[in-house]
One Martini backbone bead per residue (centre of mass of N, CA, C, O) as a GRO file, in nm:
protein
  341
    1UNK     BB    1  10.341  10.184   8.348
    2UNK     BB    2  10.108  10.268   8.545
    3UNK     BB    3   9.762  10.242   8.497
    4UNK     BB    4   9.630  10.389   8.754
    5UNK     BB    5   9.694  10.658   8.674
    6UNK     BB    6   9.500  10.737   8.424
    7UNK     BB    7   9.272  10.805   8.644
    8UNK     BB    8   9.062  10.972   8.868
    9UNK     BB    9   9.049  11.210   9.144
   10UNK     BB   10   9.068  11.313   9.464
   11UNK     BB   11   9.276  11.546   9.594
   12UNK     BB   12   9.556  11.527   9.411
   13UNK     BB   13   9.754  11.757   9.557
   14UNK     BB   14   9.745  11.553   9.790
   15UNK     BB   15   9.658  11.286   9.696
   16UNK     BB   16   9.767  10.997   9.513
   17UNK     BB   17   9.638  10.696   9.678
   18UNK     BB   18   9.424  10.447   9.649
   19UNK     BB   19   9.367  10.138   9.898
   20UNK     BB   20   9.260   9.821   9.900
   21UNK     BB   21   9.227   9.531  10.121
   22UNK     BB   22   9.164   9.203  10.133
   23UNK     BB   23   9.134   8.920  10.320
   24UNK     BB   24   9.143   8.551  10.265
   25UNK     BB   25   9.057   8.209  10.381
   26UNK     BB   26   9.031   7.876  10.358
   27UNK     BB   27   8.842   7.608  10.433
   28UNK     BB   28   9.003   7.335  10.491
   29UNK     BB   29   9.290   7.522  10.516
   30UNK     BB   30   9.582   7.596  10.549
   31UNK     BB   31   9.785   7.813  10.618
   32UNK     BB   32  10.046   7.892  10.353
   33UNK     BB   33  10.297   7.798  10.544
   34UNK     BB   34  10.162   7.502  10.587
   35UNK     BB   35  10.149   7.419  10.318
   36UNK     BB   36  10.183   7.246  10.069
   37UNK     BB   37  10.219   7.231   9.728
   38UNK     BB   38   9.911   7.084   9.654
   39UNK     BB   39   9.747   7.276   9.794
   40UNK     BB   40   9.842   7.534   9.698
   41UNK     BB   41   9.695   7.456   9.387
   42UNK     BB   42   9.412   7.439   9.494
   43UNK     BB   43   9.403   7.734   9.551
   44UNK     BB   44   9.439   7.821   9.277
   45UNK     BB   45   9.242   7.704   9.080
   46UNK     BB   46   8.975   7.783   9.235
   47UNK     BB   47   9.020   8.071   9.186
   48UNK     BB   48   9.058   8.031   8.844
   49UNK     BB   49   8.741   7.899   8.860
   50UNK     BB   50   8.611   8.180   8.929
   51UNK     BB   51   8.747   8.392   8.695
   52UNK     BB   52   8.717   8.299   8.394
   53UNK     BB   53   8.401   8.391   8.333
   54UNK     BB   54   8.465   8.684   8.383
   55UNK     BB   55   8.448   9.013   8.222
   56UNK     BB   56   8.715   9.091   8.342
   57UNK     BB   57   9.042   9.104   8.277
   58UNK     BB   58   9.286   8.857   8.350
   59UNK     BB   59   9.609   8.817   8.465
   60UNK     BB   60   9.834   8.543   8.500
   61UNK     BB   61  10.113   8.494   8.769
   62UNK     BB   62  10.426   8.331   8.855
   63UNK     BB   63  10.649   8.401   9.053
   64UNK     BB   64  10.858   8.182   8.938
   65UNK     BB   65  10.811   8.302   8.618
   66UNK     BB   66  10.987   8.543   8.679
   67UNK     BB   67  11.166   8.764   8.778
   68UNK     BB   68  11.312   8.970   9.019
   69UNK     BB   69  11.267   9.207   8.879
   70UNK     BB   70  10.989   9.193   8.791
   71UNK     BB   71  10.871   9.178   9.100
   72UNK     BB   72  10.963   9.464   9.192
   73UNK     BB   73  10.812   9.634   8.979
   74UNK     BB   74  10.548   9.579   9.110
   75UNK     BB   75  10.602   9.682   9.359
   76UNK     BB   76  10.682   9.977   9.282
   77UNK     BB   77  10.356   9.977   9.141
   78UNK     BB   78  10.174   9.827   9.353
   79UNK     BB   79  10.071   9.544   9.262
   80UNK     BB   80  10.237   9.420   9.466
   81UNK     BB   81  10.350   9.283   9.722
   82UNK     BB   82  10.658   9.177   9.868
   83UNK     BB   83  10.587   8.905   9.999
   84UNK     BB   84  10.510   8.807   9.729
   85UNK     BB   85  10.748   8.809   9.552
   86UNK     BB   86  10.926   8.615   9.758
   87UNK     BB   87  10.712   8.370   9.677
   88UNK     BB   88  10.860   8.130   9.463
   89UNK     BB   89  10.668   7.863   9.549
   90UNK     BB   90  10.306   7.957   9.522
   91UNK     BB   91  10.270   8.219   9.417
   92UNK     BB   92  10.040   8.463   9.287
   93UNK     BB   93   9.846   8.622   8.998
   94UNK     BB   94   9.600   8.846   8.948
   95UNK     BB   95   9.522   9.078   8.670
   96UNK     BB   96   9.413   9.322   8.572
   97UNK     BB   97   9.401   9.527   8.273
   98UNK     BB   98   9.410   9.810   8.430
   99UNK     BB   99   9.566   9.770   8.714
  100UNK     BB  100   9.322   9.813   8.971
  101UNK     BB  101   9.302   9.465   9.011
  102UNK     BB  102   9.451   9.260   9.267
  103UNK     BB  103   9.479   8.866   9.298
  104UNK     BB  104   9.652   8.724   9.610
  105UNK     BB  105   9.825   8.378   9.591
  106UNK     BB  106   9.986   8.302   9.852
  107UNK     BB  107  10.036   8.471  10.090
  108UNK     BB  108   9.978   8.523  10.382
  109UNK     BB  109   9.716   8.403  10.213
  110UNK     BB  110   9.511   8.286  10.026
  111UNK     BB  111   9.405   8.585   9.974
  112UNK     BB  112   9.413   8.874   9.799
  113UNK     BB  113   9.262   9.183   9.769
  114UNK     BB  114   9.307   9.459   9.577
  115UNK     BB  115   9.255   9.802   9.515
  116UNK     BB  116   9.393  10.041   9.293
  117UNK     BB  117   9.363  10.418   9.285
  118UNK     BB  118   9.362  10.735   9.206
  119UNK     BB  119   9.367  10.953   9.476
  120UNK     BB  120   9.033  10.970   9.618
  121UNK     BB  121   8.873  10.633   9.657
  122UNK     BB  122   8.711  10.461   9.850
  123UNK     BB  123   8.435  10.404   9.763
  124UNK     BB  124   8.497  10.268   9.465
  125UNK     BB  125   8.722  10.069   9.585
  126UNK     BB  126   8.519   9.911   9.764
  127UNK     BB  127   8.318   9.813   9.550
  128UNK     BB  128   8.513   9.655   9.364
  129UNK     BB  129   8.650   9.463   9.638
  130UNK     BB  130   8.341   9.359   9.712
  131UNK     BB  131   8.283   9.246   9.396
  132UNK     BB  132   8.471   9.035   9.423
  133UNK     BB  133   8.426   8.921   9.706
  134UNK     BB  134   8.120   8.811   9.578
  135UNK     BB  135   8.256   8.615   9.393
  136UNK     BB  136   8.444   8.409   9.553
  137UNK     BB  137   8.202   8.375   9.785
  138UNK     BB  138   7.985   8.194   9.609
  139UNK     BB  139   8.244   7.966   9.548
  140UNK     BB  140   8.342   8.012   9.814
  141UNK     BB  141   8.476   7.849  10.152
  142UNK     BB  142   8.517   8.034  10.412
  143UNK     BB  143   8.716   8.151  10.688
  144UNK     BB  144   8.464   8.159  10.948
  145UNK     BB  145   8.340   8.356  11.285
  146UNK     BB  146   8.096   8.445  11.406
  147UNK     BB  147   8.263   8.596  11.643
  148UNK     BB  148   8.573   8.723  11.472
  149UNK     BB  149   8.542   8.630  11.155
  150UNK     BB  150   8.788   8.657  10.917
  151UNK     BB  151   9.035   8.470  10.906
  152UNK     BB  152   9.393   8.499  10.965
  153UNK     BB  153   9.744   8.486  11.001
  154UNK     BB  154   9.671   8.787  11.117
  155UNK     BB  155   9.525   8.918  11.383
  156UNK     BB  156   9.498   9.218  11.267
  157UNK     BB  157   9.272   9.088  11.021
  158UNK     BB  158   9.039   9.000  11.199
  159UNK     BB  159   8.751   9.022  11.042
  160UNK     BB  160   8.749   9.196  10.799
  161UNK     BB  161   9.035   9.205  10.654
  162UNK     BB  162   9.052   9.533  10.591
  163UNK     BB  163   9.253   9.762  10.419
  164UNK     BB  164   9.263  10.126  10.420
  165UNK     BB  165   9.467  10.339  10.208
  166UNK     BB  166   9.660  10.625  10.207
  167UNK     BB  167   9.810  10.845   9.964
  168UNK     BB  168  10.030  11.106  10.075
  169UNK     BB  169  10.127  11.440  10.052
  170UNK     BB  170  10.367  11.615  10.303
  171UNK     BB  171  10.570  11.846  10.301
  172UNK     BB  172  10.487  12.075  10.476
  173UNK     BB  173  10.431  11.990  10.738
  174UNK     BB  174  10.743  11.900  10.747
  175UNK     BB  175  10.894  12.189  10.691
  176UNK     BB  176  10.680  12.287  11.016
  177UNK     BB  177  10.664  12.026  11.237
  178UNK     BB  178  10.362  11.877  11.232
  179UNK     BB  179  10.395  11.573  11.144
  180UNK     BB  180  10.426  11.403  11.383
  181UNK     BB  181  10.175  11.512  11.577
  182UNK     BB  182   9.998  11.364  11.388
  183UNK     BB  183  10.090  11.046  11.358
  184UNK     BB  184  10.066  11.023  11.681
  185UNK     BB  185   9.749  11.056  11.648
  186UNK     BB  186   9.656  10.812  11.512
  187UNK     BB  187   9.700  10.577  11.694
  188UNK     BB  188   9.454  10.701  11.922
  189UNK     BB  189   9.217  10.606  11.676
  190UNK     BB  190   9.312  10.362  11.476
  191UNK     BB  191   9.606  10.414  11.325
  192UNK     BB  192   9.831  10.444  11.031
  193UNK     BB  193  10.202  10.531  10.940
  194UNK     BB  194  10.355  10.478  10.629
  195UNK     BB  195  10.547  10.387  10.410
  196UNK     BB  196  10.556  10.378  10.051
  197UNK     BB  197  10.551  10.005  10.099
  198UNK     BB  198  10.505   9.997  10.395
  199UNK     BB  199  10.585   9.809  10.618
  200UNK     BB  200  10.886   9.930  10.702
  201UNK     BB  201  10.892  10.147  10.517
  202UNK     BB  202  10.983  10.465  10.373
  203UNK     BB  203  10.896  10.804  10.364
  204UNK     BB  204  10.931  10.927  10.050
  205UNK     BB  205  10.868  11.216   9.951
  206UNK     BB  206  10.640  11.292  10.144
  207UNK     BB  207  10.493  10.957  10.144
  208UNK     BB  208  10.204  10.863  10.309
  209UNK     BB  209  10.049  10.544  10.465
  210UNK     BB  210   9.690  10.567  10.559
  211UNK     BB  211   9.591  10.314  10.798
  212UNK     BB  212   9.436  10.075  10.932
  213UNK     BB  213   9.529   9.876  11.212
  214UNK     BB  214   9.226   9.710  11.270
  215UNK     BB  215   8.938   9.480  11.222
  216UNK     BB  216   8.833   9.427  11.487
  217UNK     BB  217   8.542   9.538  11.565
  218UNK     BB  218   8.435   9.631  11.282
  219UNK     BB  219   8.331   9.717  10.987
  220UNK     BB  220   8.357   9.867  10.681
  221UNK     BB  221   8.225  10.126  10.685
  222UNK     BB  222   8.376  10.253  10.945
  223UNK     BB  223   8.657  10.249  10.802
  224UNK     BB  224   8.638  10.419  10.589
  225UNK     BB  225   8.459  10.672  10.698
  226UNK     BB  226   8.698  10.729  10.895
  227UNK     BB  227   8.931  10.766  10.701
  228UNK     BB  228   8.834  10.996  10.533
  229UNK     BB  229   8.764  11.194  10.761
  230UNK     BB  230   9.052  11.222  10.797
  231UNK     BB  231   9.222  11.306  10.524
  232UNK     BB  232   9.065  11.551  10.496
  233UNK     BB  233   9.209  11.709  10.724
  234UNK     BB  234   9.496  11.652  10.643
  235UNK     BB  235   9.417  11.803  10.347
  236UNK     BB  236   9.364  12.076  10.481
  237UNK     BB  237   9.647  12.096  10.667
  238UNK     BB  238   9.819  12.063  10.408
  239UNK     BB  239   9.690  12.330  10.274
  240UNK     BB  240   9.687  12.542  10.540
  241UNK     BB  241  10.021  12.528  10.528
  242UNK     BB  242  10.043  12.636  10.207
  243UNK     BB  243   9.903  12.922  10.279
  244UNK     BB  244  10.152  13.003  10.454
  245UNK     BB  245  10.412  12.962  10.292
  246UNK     BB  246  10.307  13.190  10.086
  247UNK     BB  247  10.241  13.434  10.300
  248UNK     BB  248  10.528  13.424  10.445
  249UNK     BB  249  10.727  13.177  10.282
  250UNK     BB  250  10.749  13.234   9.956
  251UNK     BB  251  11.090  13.241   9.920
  252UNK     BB  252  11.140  12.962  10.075
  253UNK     BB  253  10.940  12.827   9.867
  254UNK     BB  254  11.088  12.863   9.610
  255UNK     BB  255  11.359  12.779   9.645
  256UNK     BB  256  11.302  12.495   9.708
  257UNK     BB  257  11.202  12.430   9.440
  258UNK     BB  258  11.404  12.523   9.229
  259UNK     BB  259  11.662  12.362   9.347
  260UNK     BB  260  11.536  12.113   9.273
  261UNK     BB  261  11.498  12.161   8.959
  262UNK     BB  262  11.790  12.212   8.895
  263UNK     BB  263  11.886  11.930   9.008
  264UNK     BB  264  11.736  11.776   8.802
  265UNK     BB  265  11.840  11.923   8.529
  266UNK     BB  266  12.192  11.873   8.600
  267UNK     BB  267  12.238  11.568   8.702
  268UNK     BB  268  12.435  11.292   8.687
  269UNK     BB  269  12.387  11.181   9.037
  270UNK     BB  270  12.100  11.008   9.137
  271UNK     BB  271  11.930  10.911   9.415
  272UNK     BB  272  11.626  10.808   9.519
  273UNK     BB  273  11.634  10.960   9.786
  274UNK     BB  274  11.672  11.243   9.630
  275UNK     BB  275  11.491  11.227   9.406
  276UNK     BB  276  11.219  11.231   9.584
  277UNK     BB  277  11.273  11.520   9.715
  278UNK     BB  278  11.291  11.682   9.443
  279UNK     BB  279  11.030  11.594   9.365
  280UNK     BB  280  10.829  11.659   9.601
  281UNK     BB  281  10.886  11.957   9.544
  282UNK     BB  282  10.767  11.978   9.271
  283UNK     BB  283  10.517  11.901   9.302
  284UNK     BB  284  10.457  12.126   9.473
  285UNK     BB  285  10.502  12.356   9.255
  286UNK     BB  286  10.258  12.218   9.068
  287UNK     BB  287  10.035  12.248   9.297
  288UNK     BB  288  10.079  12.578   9.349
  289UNK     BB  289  10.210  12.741   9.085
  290UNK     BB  290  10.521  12.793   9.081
  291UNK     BB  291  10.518  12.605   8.877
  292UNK     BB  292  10.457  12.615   8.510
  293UNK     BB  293  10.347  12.359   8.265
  294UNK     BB  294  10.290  12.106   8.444
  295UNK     BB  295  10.197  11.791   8.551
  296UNK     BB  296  10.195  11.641   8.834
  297UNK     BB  297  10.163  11.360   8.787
  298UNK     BB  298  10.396  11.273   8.641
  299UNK     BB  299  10.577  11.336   8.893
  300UNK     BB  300  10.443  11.031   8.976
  301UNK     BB  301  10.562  10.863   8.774
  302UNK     BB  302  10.806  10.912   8.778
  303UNK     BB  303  10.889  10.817   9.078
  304UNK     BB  304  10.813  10.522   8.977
  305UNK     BB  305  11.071  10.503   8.708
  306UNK     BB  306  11.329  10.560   8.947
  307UNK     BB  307  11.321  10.286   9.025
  308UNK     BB  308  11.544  10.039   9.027
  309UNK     BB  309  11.353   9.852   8.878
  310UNK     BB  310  11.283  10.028   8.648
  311UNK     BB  311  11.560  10.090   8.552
  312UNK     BB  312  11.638   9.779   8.474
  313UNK     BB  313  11.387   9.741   8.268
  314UNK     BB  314  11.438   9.954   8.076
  315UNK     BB  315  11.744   9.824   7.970
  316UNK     BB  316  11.726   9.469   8.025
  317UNK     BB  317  11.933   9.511   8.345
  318UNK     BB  318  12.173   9.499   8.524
  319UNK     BB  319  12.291   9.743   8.826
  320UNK     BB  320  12.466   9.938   8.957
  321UNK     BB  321  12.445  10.201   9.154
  322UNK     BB  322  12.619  10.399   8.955
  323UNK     BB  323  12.473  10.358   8.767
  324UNK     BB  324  12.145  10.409   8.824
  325UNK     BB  325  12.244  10.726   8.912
  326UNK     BB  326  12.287  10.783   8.601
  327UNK     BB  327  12.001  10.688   8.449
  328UNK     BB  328  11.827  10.852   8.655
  329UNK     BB  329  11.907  11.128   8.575
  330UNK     BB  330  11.831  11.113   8.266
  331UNK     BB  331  11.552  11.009   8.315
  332UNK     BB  332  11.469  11.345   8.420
  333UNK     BB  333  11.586  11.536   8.237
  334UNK     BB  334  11.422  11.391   7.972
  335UNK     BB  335  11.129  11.458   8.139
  336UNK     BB  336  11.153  11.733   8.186
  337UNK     BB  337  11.192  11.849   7.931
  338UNK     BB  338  10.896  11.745   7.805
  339UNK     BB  339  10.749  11.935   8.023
  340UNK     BB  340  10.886  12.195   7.933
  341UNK     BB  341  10.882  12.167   7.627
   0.00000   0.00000   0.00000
């Protein structure tokens, strides 16, 4: 289970996780697809030669040394991007021993420094991943340029190199149809809504991580500033449409949890994406006060823990799609049973 959701958040009922991202690549050095083998050795070192040190403890693994299931769960629980699992050739990563802080080494850049907390915490998040990078820039010479800033293999990283995400879950929006023209106003701020493992992927569960989407000519302040000033706004209307659902449609807002809870109390076959769908409602009535002595967190636990790597994690085997979908069910209705005691 991600150590990550044990922290505390603001706006948690809105709000899932907050996502800080610096890129950064070493000066003298190709950019990590064009690197030789030693090459790539040489700035794996020279990271690990300045975070030895640390007060903070990290645990250092390389790609190649993991399994692809190992590989897969990490990305399941956001501790590592996608691009960076599947390079079993150079890549590696130090994890903190909180799993709040890691840092991925030869993924598209030479350095990716990551910092993920629980809720709304973006300025907590950019102070951590601040001295991170403060403490790397110190014994380390940056590919940096006057005037267009932190160099990067992707252009839209150029500048300040900082993505920062907040990942966020909208259901009434998406069940009143509001949500798209939302999506589509972030765009023409410098914003984007992606799904829930990122770039490319699907927004399973009415889960969406809402980050700038470019980083040249803008501060680290301004970034943050303005994200977080959306997402409250975002929170607000995602709230105000949430007090119209339980006031104008609050049996059908009912219906809609509980058929939720039923279906999940007791399938014997459930897909990931039904299963996210039916846990998206749960955690809407259990945020909404519809469902009595549940735990909100929880279901995003749970949610976590039932994706394919993780279930076959948890039993030590991989399995074709209709076992996983036979011990997805067993895995929500044992873990249902203990919430509702």
């Amino acid at each position: 289970m991600a150590k990550w959701l044990d922290s505390e958040g603001k706006e948690e009922d809105v709000v899932v996780s907050t996502r800080l991202r610096i890129a950064r690549n070493m000066a003298n050095y190709k950019f990590p697809d064009f690197m030789t083998m030693d090459e790539s050795e040489y700035v794996t070192e020279e990271v690990l030669g300045v975070m030895k040190n640390k007060e903070d403890i990290y645990r250092f693994y390389r790609i190649k040394d993991l399994s692809e299931l190992e590989s897969s769960v990490l990305v399941e629980e956001h501790l590592i991007s996608p691009n960076l699992a599947q390079n079993t050739r150079n890549g590696s990563f130090l994890l903190r021993d909180d799993e709040k802080a890691t840092i991925m080494i030869n993924e598209e850049d030479h350095i990716r420094i990551q910092v993920l907390l629980y809720g709304l915490n973006i300025e907590e998040g950019w102070r951590i991943c601040s001295s991170i990078d403060d403490s790397l820039e110190g014994n380390i010479e940056y590919a940096f340029h006057e005037k267009f800033g932190y160099l990067t293999s992707c252009p839209t990283n150029v500048g300040t190199g900082l993505r920062a995400s907040v990942m966020v879950h909208l259901p009434c929006l998406a069940m009143t149809g509001h949500l798209n023209t939302i999506i589509d106003g972030l765009s023409k701020i410098g914003l984007t809504a992606r799904g829930l493992y990122g770039e490319g992927s699907k927004a399973l569960g009415h889960l969406f991580q809402i980050s700038n989407q470019t980083t040249l000519g803008e501060k680290e302040e301004d970034i943050i500033k303005k994200l977080n000033k959306v997402i409250l706004q975002i929170v607000s209307r995602e709230r105000s449409t949430r007090a119209y659902m339980m006031d104008k449609r609050s049996l059908e807002l009912e219906d809609k949890v509980f058929r939720s809870l039923g279906i999940l109390n007791y399938s014997r076959l459930i897909s990931s994406a039904e299963a996210m769908a039916h846990l998206s409602n749960v955690k809407l009535g259990c945020d909404m006060g519809i469902i009595k002595g549940m735990n909100p967190k929880d279901i995003v636990k749970l949610m976590i823990d039932i994706q394919p790597a993780s279930i076959q994690m948890n039993l030590y085997r991989d399995m074709l799609k209709d076992e996983r979908d036979m011990y997805r069910a067993q895995i929500i209705r044992n873990n249902l049973i203990n919430m509702e005691g």
